[in-house]
N, C-alpha and C positions, 0 to 999 in steps of 0.2 A: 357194357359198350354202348348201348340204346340211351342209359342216360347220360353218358359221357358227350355223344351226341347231339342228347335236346339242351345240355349248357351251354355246348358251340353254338345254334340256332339261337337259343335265347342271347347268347352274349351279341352275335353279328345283329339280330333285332335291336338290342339295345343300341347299338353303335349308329346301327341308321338310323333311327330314332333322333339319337344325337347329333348327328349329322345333319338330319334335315332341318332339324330348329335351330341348328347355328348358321344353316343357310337361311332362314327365313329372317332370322336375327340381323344377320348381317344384310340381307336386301330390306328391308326394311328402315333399316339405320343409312344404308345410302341414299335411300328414295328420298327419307328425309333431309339428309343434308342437304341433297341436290336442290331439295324444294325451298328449303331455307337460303341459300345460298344463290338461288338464281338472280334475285333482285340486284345483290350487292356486285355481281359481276360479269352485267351486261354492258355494251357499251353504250352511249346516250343516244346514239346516229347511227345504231344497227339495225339490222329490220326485225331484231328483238320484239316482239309483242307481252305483254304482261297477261296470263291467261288468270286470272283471280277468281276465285267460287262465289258463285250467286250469294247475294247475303239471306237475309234471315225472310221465310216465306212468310211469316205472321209479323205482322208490324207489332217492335217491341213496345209502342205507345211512350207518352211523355212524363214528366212532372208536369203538376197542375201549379200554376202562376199563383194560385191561393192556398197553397202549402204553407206549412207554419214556416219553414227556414228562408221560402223565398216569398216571404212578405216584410224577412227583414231586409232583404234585397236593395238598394237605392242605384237605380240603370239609367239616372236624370242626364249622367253625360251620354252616356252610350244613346240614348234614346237623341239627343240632342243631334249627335253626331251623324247618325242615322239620316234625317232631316236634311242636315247640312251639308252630308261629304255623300253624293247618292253614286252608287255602287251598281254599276247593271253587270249581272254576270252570266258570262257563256259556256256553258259548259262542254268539251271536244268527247263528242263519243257516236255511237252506229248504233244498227236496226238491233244485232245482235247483244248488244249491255244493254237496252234499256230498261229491260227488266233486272240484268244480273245486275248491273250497278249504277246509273243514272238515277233508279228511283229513289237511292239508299242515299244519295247527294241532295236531294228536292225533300226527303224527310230530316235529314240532321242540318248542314253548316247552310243551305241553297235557300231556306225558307227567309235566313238575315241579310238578302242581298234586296238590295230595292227591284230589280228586276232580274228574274231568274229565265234563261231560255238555253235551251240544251240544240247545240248544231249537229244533226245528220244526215242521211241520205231518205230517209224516210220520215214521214211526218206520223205522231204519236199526242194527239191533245190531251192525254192526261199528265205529260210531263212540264209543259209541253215542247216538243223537237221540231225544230223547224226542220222541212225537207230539201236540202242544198242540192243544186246541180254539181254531183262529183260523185266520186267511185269513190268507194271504202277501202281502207288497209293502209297502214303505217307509208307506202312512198307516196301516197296522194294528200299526207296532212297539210303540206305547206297548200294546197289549192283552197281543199275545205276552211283553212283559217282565212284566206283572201277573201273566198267566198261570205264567211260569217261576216267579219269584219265590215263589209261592204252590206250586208244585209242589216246589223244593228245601224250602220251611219244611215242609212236610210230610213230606217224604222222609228230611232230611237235616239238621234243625235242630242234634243233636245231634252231630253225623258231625266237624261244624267249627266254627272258631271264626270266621271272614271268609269272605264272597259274592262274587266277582266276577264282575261280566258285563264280557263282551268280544262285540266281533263276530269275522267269521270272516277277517276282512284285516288284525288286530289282531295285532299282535308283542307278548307280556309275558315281562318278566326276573322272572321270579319270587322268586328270592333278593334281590332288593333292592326288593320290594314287600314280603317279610318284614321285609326290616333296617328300611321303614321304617315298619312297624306295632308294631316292639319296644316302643317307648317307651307304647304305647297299652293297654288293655283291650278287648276286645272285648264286654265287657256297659257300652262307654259306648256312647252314641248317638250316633253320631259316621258318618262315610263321604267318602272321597279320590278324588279323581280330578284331570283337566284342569280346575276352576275357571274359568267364563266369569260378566259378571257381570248382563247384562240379563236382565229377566225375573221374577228371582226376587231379592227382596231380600237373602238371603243368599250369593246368587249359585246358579248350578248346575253338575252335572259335566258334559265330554264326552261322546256317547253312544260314538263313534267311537273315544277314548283309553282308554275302561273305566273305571270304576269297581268301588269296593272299598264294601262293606258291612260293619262287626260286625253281633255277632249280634244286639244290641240294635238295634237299626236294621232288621233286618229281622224282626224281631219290631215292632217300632211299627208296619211298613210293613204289613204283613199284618192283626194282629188290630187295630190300630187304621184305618189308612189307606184299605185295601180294603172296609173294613167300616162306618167311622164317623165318620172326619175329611172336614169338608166341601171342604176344600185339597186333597183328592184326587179327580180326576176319573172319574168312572163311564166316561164313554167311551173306545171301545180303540180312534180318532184321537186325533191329534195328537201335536208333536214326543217322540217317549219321553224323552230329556234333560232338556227342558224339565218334563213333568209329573211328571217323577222328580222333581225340584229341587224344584216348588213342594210335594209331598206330603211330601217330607222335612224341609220346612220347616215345615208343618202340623200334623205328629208329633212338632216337636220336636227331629230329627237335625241334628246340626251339620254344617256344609259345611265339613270341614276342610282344614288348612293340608298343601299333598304336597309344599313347595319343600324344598330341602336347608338346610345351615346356613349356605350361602351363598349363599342365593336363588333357586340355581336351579331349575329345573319340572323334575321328574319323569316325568308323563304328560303324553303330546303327541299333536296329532291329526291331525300329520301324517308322511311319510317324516324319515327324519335330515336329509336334505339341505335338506329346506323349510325349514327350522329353523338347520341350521347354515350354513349360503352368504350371507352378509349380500347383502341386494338382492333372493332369491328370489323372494320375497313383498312383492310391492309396501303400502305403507304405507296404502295407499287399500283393500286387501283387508278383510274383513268381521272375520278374525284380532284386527285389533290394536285394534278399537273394542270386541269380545269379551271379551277377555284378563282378569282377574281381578286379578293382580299385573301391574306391571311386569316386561315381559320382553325379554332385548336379545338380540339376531340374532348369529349366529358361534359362536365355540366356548364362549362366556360361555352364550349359552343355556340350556343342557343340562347336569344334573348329571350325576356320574361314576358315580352310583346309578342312573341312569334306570329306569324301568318299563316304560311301554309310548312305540310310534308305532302311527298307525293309515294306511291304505291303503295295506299292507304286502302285496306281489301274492304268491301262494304259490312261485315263485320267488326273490325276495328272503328271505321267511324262509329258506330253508336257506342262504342267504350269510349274513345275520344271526346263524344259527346257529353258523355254522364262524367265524365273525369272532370272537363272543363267547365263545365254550364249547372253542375249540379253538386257533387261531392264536396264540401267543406270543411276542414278541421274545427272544431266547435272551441267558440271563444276567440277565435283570430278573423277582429273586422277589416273591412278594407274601403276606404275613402278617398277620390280622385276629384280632384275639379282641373280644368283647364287651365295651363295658362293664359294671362290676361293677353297676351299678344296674339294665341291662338286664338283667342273668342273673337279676338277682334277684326283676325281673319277672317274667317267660315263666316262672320257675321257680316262682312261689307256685300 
């Protein structure tokens, strides 16, 4: 009877046993979903925030410029380009990323911008942050972006010939955000990004994929916009994407075309994978009612020029990095010159 007993006790032990690791199994398989899944089904204008884990405490260090593989390198246009199409960029973030992610922008894509300056509420000179008069948290961005904006035209109008804000989860290829502003002027009134089209009858940019300004354009924005145009809102609520668009539109800036010469989109708002894994992004997502142009899922999506992705965690930028700027298939070279028309541009 006593051992008939300790079979019942060992079996009910076994049973919880099992029980408890199929609960742990199963909370742990949700946590994950949930974690995977939050980016793809927030909405853009919610008070959503992206909570992203600090990147890597030990800087993973670079390639050295006198490696064997990149000394067969030839960066004559890109280096050209550089020169010619000068890029100052701003990066939207707070007191709280500067170390989890701002710094992880300023060591990978932020170093290839002719002017690098990250906008906060706090000042930080090892990034360096400027200190803006505004409160932090997703409903005060549209002020903070008024704010920056009006600080580079001040600072820096002269310095460059294109603006770009970016945030601080923001990956940009900067040489093929020059390649594709060759063909342009920077005293038209013009500005690129992701293209969504509610809201704003011209449509508007990403806040999350960045946008690009000329100088004209942000010359409208400022001495007109901030000042005088009734399309632009005095208060520092509401979506910044959104009041960007309609102010741009107010002033006159055109919402221009960023797709390649074969359609496809440039700036994206979200990781590679959202974008290229047909199915990711259910069809019912907020994405595809947004979209501006026609856009198809898989490898069609995406030009070979691409610019930015956005909810890029500061871990993924340095893969990004060594993906893009370093990893090569051995024997497959690659050689670019300009068109004659574009030289001719950049050059007057």
């Amino acid at each position: 009877m006593r051992q008939i007993r300790m079979y019942k006790w060992q079996a009910i032990n076994k049973q919880c046993v099992l029980m408890l690791l199929s609960g742990l199994a199963i909370g742990f398989t949700v946590a994950y979903v949930a974690l995977t899944q939050q980016i793809a089904f927030s909405d853009p204008h919610s008070s959503y925030e992206m909570d992203l884990l600090a990147g890597p405490t030990i800087d993973p260090g670079v390639h050295l410029k006198n490696e064997e593989f990149h000394l067969l390198e030839d960066s004559s246009v890109a280096d050209k380009l550089y020169k010619d199409v000068r890029v100052l960029c701003w990066i939207m973030t707070g007191p709280n990323n500067h170390e989890k992610r701002a710094r992880h922008v300023k060591n990978t894509w932020g170093k290839r911008c002719n002017i690098l300056l990250f906008m906060s509420s706090k000042e930080d000179a090892s990034l360096p942050a400027i200190a803006l008069p505004v409160k932090e948290g997703r409903k005060y961005l549209w002020g903070k972006t008024k704010r920056a904006f009006e600080y580079v035209y001040k600072h820096y109008f002269d310095k460059a010939d294109w603006f770009l804000k970016a945030d601080d989860d923001t990956y940009m290829i900067l040489e093929n955000l020059r390649y594709m502003l060759t063909p342009y002027s920077s005293n038209e009134s013009i500005y690129f990004g992701c293209r969504f089209k509610p809201y704003v009858k011209q449509g508007y940019m990403s806040g999350g994929a960045g946008y690009v300004l000329s100088k004209e354009a942000l010359r409208r924005f400022v001495e007109i916009g901030l000042r005088n145009a009734s399309g632009c809102s005095k208060s520092d609520n509401g979506a910044e994407d959104v009041e960007l668009g309609r102010c741009m539109e107010a002033v006159q800036v055109i919402a221009g075309d960023s797709r390649d010469s074969m359609g496809r989109g440039r700036f994206f708002p979200f990781v590679p994978e959202h974008h290229l894994i047909p199915g990711h992004v259910s069809k019912n997502f907020w994405y595809w009612q947004y979209i501006f142009y026609e856009n198809k899922e898989g490898m069609e999506c995406c030009s070979d020029n691409a610019v930015s992705f956005h909810y890029v965690s500061p871990n993924q930028m340095y893969v990004l990095e060594y993906l893009i700027y370093h990893l090569r298939p051995y024997g497959i070279s690659f050689h670019v010159d300009l068109p004659n028309d574009q030289v001719k541009k950049i050059s007057q």
